[in-house]
N, C-alpha and C positions, 0 to 999 in steps of 0.2 A: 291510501295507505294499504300496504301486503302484507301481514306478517303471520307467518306459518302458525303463530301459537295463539294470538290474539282476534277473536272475531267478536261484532258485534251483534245484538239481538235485533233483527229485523221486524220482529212483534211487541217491543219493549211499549208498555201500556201509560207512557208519559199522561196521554190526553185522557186517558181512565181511570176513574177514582177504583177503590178499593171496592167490589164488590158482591156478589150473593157466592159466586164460582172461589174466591178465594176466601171469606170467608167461613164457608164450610170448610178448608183444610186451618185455616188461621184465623181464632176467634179473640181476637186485642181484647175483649172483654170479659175473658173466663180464663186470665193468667192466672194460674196457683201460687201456693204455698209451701213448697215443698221442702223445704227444712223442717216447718209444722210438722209435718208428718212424722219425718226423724228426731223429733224434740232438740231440733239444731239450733247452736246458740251463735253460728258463724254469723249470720249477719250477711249482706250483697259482699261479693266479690270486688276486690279493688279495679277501677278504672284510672289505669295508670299513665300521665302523660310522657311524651317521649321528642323534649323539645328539640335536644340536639339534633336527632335522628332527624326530625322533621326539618332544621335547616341545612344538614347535608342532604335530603332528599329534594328539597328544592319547595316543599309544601308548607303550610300553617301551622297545622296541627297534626301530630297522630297521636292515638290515643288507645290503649290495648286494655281489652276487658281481659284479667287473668285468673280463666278458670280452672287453674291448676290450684288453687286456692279453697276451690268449692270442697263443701263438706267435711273438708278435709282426705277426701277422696280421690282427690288429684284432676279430675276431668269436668268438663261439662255434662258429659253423658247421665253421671247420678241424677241427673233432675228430669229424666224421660226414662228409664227406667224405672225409679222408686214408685213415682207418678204414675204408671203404666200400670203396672203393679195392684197398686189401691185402687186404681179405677174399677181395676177387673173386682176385689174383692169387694166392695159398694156397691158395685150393680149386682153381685149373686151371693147374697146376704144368707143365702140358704144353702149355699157349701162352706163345711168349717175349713177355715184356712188352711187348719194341720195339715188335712189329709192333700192338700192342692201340689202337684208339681209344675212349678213353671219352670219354660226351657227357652232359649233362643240359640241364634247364631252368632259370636261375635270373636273377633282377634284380640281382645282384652278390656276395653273401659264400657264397651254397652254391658257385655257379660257380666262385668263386675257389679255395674248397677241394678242388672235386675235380680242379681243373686243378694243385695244388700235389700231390695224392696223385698222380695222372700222371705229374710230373714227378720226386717221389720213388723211382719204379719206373721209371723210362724207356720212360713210354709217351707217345701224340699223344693231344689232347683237344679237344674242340668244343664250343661253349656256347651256347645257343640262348638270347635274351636278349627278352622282351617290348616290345613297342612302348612302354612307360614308364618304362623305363630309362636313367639319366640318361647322354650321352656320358662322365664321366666314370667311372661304375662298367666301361662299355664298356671305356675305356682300360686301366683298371686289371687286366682281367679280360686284355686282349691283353697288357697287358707280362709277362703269364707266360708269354707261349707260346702261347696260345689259338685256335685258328681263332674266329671269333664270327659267327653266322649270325642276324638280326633278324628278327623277326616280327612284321607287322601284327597286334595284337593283342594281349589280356593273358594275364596269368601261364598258364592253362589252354590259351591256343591255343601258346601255348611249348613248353608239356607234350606236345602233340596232334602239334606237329609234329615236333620231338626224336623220341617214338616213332615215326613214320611212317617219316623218314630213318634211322634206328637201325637198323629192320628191315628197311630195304630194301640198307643197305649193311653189314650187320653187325659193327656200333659196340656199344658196351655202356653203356648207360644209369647212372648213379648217380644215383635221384630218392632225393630226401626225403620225396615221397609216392607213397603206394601205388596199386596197379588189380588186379581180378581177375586174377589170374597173375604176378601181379609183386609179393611182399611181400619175400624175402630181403634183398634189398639195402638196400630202407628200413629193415628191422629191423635192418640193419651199420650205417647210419647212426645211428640212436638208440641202439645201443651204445653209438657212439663217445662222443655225450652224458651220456652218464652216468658219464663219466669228471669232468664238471663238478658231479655230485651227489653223488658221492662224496667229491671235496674237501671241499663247505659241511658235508657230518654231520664230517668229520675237523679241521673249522677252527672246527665251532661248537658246542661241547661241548653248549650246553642246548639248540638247536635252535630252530628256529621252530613260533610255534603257527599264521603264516597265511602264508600263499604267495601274491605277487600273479603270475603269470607269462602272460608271452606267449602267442598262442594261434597266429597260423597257421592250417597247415594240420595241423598236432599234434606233431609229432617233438621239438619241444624241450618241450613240454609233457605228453607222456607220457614223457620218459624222466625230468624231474624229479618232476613228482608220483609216477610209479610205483616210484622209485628209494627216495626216502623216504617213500610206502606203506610199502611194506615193510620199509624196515629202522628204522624210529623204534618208542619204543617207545608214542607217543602222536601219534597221525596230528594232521598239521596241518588246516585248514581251506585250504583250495587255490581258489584263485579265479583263471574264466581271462579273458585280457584281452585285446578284439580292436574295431577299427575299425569305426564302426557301420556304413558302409557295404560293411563287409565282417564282415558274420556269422554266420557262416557253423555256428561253433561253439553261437552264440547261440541259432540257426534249428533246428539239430541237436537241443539239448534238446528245445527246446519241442515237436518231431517223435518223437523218444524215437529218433531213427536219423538217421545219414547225413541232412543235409539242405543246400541251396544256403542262399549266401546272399542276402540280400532285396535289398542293393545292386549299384550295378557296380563295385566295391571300388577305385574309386579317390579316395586317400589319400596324405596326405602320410609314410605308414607304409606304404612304396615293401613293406618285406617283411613286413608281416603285410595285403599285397591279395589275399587268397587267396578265392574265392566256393568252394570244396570246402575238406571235409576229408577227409584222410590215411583211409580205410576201416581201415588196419590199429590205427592208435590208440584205437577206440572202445570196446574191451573196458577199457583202461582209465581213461579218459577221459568214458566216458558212463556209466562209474560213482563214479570217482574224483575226478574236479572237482567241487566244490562250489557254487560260483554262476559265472554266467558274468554277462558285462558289458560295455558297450560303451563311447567315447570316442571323442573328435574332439578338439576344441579345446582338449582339455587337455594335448595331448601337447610341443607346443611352452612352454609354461611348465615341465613338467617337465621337460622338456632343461635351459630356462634355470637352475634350481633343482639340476639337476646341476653346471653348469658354474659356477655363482655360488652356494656354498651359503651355509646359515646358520652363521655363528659361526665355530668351527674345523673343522666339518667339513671332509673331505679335496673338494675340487674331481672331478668324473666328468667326463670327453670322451664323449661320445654320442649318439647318431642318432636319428631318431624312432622307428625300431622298438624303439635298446634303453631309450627313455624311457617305454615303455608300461604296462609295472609299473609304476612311480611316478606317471605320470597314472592308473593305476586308484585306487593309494591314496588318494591327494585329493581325487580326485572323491568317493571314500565319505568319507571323512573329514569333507569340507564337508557331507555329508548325511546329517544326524542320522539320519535314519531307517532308511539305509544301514549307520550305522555301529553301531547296537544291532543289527540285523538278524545282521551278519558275529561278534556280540559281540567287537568291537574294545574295547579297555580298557585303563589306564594302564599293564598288565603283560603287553600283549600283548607278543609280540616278529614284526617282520617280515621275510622275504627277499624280495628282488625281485633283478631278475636284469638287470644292464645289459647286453645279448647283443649292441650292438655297439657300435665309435666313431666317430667323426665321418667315419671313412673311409669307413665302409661300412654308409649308410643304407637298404638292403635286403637281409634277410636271408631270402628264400625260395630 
């Protein structure tokens, strides 16, 4: 099989259990609470089945975790920010929250979450926002309180400047992606996410045999796959899904390490434009993902397919970023070759992960 967009991982760790190397980035036994924290009274996130869908696809099962739902904040992102957050403020018990500024980089739903863990500690927060970030994620991100400081430039020069002013005014950074000397906090962050993977094994008894999920720059993608690595008692097939002009992950395989990606990630999947990945993901990730894959044009119909579904299925609110999973299914699905490849079959069953709604179409 050739197919320009579809590769498979050539170090995928089938005959390896779960161990010490991913463990330290994904710990199954130190999943939080992170509603707790917000005194949220939501409850897990619906796991919603999608049976029609699944017999025009040709599969078992799919079945969509919809965290546009979460908090009532519209994203998954809230629960690695918030999280991130408290961590920081637990471990240095000896600076009064007031005075703390925390900052990151993000195009709209990481922003938003760590400026809501801010404001659940009573601290100030600053959000440094990419030059293609829409005015309204902007708005969104100032009606919490926000300082918001713009940069000529994308997601990495975001990043580039956050740290610069961070260290010069000593602010404290909450990324979802890592750098030499800086892994803590992203690793608080992907905690917090795996408070979203712990639901789906607690809501779905048989589990999924394939996982389509979002790629990024890795954090929501290694704390699901690494989450159920380890605790299922038959690993899924995990396939990760990302923008072809932004492939970053795609690039990475095929390098066997850390690699850019080939385009200039610009997408109508505002939060999976990321040209790096996450450094501290790769232990699990560039063992544990199983094919990686790219898309474009498909993502906008599977929006539509969410919001207009087949039959009775239940209707999803979503953004292009959290429409990406399901534009990866289709895409293989329409391609025979693709779809014996992945061994998709009438008793497959699938998760995808709608990560966010209509509010918050960038989720880095």
């Amino acid at each position: 099989m050739v197919l320009s967009w579809l590769e498979a991982n050539p170090r995928a760790a089938h005959k390896h259990g779960y161990g010490a190397a991913q463990r330290a980035v994904i710990d199954p036994d130190r999943v939080p609470d992170v509603g707790a924290l917000l005194g949220d009274k939501h409850g897990p996130t619906p796991l919603y089945a999608l049976p029609a869908l699944a017999k025009r696809l040709g599969v078992g099962e799919i079945r969509v975790k919809d965290e546009s739902q979460r908090f009532g904040f519209g994203a998954f992102k809230a629960l690695g920010g918030v999280f991130a957050v408290h961590e920081y403020v637990t471990a240095h018990r000896g600076e009064a929250p007031a005075g703390l500024v925390f900052t990151t980089a993000s195009s709209g739903n990481h922003g938003r979450a760590v400026v809501l863990g801010a404001q659940s500690v009573g601290a100030s927060c600053t959000i440094f926002l990419p030059k293609f970030t829409s005015a309204e994620k902007e708005a969104a991100i100032r009606a919490r309180g926000a300082e918001v400081i713009r940069v000529d430039g994308d997601y990495e020069a975001a990043v580039a400047q956050c740290r610069l002013e961070a260290e010069e005014k000593g602010w404290i950074i909450v990324s979802d992606t890592s750098w030499e000397g800086y892994e803590q906090t992203p690793r608080d962050v992907m905690r917090g996410y795996t408070q979203l993977a712990d639901e789906i094994v607690r809501q779905w008894k048989a589990g999924p045999t394939h996982v389509f999920v979002q790629a990024g720059v890795g954090g929501l993608a290694a704390a699901l796959i690494g989450y159920l690595w380890a605790v299922l008692a038959h690993r899924p097939v995990f396939v990760m899904v990302e923008p072809q002009s932004a492939d970053c992950w795609f690039q990475s395989n095929r390098a066997g390490k850390p690699a850019l990606a080939s385009g200039n990630a610009e997408t109508a999947m505002g939060g999976l434009a990321c040209r790096e990945i996450s450094p501290i993901t790769w232990p699990v990730l560039g063992l544990g993902a199983d094919w990686f894959m790219t898309i474009e044009d498909q993502v906008m119909p599977a929006r539509h397919l969410f919001a207009h579904p087949l039959d009775d299925d239940p209707p999803i609110a979503s953004g292009p970023s959290g429409s990406a999973g399901l534009a990866g299914l289709t895409r293989v699905c329409t391609e025979e070759a693709a779809f014996k490849a992945l061994h998709l079959d009438a008793r497959s069953r699938v998760l995808l992960i709608n990560s966010e709604g209509n509010l918050g179409e960038a989720t880095v």
